[in-house]
N, C-alpha and C positions, 0 to 999 in steps of 0.2 A: 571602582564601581563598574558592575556590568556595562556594557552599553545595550541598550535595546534592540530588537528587531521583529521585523512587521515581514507579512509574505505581501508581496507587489506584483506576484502572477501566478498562472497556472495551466498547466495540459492534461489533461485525462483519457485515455482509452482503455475501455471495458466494453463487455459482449452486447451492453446495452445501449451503449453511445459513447462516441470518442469528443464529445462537445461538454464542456460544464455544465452551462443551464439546461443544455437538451439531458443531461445525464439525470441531472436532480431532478428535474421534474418529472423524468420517467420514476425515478426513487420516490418520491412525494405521493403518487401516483398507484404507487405498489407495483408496477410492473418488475417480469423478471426478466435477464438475460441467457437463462439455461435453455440449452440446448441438445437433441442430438448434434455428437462431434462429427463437422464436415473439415477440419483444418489435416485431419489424416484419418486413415483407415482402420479403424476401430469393429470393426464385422467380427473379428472373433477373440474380442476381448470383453472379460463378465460385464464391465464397465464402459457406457455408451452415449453417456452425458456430461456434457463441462459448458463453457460460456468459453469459447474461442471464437478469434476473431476472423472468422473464415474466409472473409468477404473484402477484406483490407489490405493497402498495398502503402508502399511510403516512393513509389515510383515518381508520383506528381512532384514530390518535394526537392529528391535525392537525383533523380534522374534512373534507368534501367541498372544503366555500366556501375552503378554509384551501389544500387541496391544490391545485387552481386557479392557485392563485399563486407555484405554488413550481417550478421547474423540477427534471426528475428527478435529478439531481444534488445538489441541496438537500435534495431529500427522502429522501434518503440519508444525507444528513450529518446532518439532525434527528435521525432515527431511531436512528443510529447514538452520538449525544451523548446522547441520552435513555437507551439501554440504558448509557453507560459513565456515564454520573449516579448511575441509579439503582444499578450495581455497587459506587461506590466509597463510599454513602454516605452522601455533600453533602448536605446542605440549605441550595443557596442563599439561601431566604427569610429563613434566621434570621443572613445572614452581614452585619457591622456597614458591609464596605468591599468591594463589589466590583468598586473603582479595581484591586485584587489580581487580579484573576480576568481571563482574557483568552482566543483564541480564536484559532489561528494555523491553517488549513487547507491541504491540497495540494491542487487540480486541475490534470494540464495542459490539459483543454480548456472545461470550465466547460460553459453549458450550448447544447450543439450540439440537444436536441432542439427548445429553443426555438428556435433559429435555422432549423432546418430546415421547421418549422411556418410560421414568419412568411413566409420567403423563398417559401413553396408559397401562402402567403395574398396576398402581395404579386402574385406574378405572375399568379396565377389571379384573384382576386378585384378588384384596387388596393390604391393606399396605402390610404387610406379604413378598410381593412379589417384591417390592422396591429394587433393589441395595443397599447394603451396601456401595459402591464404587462411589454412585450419585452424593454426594456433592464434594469429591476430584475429580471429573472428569469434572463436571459444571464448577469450578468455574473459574472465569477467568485469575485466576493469576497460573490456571494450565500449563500453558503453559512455561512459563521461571519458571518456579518453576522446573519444569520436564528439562529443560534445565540447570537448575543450578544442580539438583544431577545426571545430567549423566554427566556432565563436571566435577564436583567438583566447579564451583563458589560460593566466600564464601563473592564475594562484593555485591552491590546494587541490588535487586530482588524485584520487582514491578509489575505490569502491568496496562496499561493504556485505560483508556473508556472516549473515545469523540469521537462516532460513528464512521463518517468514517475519521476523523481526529486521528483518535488513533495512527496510526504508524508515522507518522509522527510529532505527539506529542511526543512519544515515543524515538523516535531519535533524534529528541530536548533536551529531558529531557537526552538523552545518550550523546548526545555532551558536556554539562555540565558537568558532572559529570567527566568527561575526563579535559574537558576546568579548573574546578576549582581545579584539584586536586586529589578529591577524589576516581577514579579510573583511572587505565590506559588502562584496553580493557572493551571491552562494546559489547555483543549480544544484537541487538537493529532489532528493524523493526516492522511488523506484521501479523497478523494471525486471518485468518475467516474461519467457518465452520458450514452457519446458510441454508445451500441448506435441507429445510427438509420439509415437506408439508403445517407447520404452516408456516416457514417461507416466503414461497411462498406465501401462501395465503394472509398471512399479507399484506406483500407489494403491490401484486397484487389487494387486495381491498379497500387499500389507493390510489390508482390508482398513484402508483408511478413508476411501471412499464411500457415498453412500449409493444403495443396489437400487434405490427405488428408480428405475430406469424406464419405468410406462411413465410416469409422469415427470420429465424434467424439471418446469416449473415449480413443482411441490417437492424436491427433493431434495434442495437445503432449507433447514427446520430448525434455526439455533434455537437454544430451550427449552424446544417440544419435547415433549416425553417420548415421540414415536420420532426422533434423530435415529440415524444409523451410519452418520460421517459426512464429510465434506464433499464439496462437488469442485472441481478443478476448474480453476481459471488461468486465466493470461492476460494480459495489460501493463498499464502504469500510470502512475499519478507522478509528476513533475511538477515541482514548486520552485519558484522565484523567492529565496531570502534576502532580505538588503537591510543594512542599519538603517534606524528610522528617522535620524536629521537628514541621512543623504537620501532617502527614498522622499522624505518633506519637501528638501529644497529644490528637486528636480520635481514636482506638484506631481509625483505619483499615487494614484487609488492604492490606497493600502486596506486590502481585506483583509489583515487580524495581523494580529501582536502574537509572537510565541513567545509564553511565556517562562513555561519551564519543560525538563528532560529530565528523566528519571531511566535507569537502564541495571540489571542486575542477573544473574544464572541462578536456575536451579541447582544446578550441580549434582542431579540425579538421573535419570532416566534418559537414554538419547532420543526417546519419540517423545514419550507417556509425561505430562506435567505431573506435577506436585500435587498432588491430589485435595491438599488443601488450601492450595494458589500461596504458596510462603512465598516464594520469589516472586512472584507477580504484583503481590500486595507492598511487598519490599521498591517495588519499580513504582507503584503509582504513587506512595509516599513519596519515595526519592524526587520521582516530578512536580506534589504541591509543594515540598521544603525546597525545592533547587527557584519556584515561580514563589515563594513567603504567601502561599495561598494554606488557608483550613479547607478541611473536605465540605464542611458547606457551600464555600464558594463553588464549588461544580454544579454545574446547571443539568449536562447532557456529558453522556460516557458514549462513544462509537465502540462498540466491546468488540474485542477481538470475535470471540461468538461464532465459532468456526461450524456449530452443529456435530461435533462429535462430543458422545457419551460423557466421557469425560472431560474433558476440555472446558465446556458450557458449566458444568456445576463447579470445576475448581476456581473457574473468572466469577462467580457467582460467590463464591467463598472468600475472596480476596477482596470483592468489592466490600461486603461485607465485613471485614477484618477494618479494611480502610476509613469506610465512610461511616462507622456503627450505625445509628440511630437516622441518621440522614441518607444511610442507603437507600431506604424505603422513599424519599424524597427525590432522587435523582432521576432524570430521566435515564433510559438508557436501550439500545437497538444495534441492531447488527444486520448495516447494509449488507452480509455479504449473504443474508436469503436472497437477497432481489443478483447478488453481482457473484456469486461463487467465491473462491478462494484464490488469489493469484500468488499465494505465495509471497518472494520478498517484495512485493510488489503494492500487497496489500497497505499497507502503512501509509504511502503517499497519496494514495486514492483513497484511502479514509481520512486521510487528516483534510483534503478537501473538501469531501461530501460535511467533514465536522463544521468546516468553516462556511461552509454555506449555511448549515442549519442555525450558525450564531445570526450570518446578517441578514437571512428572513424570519427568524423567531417560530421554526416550525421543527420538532421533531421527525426524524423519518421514521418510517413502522419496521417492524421485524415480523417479514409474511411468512405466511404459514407456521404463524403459533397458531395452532387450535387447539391443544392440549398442555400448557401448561405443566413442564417436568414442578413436580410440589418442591424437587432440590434447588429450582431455580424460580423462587417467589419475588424476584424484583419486576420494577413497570418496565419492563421488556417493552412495551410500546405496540401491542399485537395488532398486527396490521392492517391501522389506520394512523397515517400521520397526524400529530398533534400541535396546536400551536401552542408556544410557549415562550416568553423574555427569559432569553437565554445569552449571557454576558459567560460564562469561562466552559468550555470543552474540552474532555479527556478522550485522545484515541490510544487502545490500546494495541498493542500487535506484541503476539508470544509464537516462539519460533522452535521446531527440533533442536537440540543440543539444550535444551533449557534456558533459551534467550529468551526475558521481560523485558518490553521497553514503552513506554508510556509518552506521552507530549501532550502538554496541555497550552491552549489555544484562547485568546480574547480578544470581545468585540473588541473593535477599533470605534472609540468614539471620537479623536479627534484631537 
């Protein structure tokens, strides 16, 4: 028999608040975090809007010398494990085995600003003039790797790349590892930190971006018939998993039960989904069969809901597929109009925001629908939040390379 597990903490930073309750309630709220980009120099690139964290340093925590060393993507993840440590509790110092304890992270790009730095250092300056520090700071398992020797965990350390499906592959992959056994707490979620002028560029010239660039605010539009792509973010969502006798006996708050993980590929297209969400609908089955839930039991979907063209109508087709007759029943929103897109990053900052909307009973809105795509006819939630008893949540997050991964989430009553 499975064993159970509950999340028992949390860290969040997004362009809108790096605080839980201060984040949600700006979500509740409808506030957005887009912005013109101040985190790099953007003057002569088409694209001039993302939600970066411009203004943010992990210096208080880490120390300068400490900061130095960490690529901004690490330093996100630190930060982010530090606030869901100290939420849930733990006192790693006084635990006898931290073989237990372990550290499963999502990014899909790890750290591009270091690569971007070296590669501007290399050709301006010479080899000569390369970091020594380049490759421990790129790489992308620097992030729970750095979380595992400031904690001391001595269980599972990995990290995970299926673009923007990472974090929530991620916490899949932590839910097991809990579920069969072989650890009991689990630093799970993910972490992006790709705001850097290449990375701008890039996206902005695959034209996966959206141009509406007078208006920040209004220029992610999951749904909306007048979408023209995604707006770039940066952040992470950090969860605390623990089995749920040992999170009981040690009298930790346990904010929700995960219940089940569902994960599967297109197997088509390296950007472009499946046009009529096959693999995507194949992942959120996979997750109510893995949690022995029916599609009525969903209350509230956190939809992937990227705001490009197609993307929004094939998650719209999948839920469809999935939930038939009850689709039309589900609630369903996609925080990232109000938070952008962070990539693999997304996943653990939505299964949060999911889990807060179980333990206050309020849906969050999906701003700036005002036009209703007719392909995408479900209660999208247009923006105003809604209250609702809401006992089981589905976040979903679909990533490049044709990665679906779903997690579904329940109240914790006790």
């Amino acid at each position: 028999m499975k064993r159970r597990v509950v999340v028992t903490g949390w860290g969040i930073l997004t362009s809108l608040s790096c605080e839980v309750d201060d984040c949600w309630n700006r979500i509740v709220n409808g506030e957005s975090g887009i912005h013109e980009i101040k985190l790099c120099d953007v003057s002569d690139i088409k694209v001039t809007i993302g939600g970066d964290l411009h203004d943010w340093s992990c210096r208080d925590l880490v120390g300068s010398k400490e900061e130095k060393k960490l690529d901004r993507f690490s330093q996100f993840a630190i930060v982010g494990a530090e606030d869901a440590m100290k939420s849930s509790g733990l006192d790693v110092g006084s635990e006898s085995d931290l073989t237990r304890f372990g550290s499963v992270l999502g990014s899909g790009i790890g750290g591009m600003a270091t690569i971007s730095e070296q590669m501007e250092r290399l050709v301006l300056k010479g080899p000569g003039r390369v970091s020594p520090l380049t490759i421990p700071k790129l790489m992308l398992n620097a992030g729970g790797g750095n979380i595992a020797i400031r904690y001391g965990l001595l269980g599972p350390n990995y990290s995970v790349a299926t673009a923007c499906a990472s974090a929530a592959n991620a916490m899949g992959n932590s839910l097991v590892h809990i579920q069969n056994g072989t650890s009991d707490v689990m630093v799970t979620g993910g972490t992006e930190a790709a705001m850097t002028r290449m990375g701008v560029s890039a996206f902005a010239n695959m034209r996966a971006l959206s141009n509406r660039v007078d208006e920040p605010t209004k220029a992610s539009r999951p749904f909306d018939l007048d979408r023209d792509g995604f707006v770039f973010s940066e952040g992470a969502g950090i969860l605390i998993f623990e089995e749920l006798d040992r999170a009981k006996a040690r009298g930790a708050e346990i904010l929700a039960e995960v219940a089940g993980f569902g994960t599967t590929c297109d197997a088509g297209h390296i950007t472009s989904p499946n046009e009529q969400g096959v693999g995507a609908a194949q992942a959120m089955q996979a997750a109510l069969d893995d949690a022995g839930l029916n599609p009525e039991d969903i209350d509230y979907i956190n939809a992937h809901g990227t705001s490009t063209p197609l993307g929004d109508k094939a998650e719209t087709r999948a839920i469809k597929t999935v939930f038939k007759d009850h689709a039309h029943n589900v609630s369903i929103s996609s925080t990232k109009s109000q938070l952008g897109h962070s990539l693999g990053a997304s996943g653990g900052i939505e299964l949060i925001l999911a889990i807060k909307a179980l333990r206050e009973g309020v849906v969050p809105p999906t701003i700036n629908l005002d036009t209703p795509d007719p392909d995408c006819d479900l209660d999208y939630t247009p923006n105003q939040a809604k209250e609702r008893a809401l006992t089981y949540a589905m976040s979903n997050s679909f990533g490049f390379g044709g990665h679906n991964a779903s997690v579904i989430v329940k109240k914790f009553e006790g």
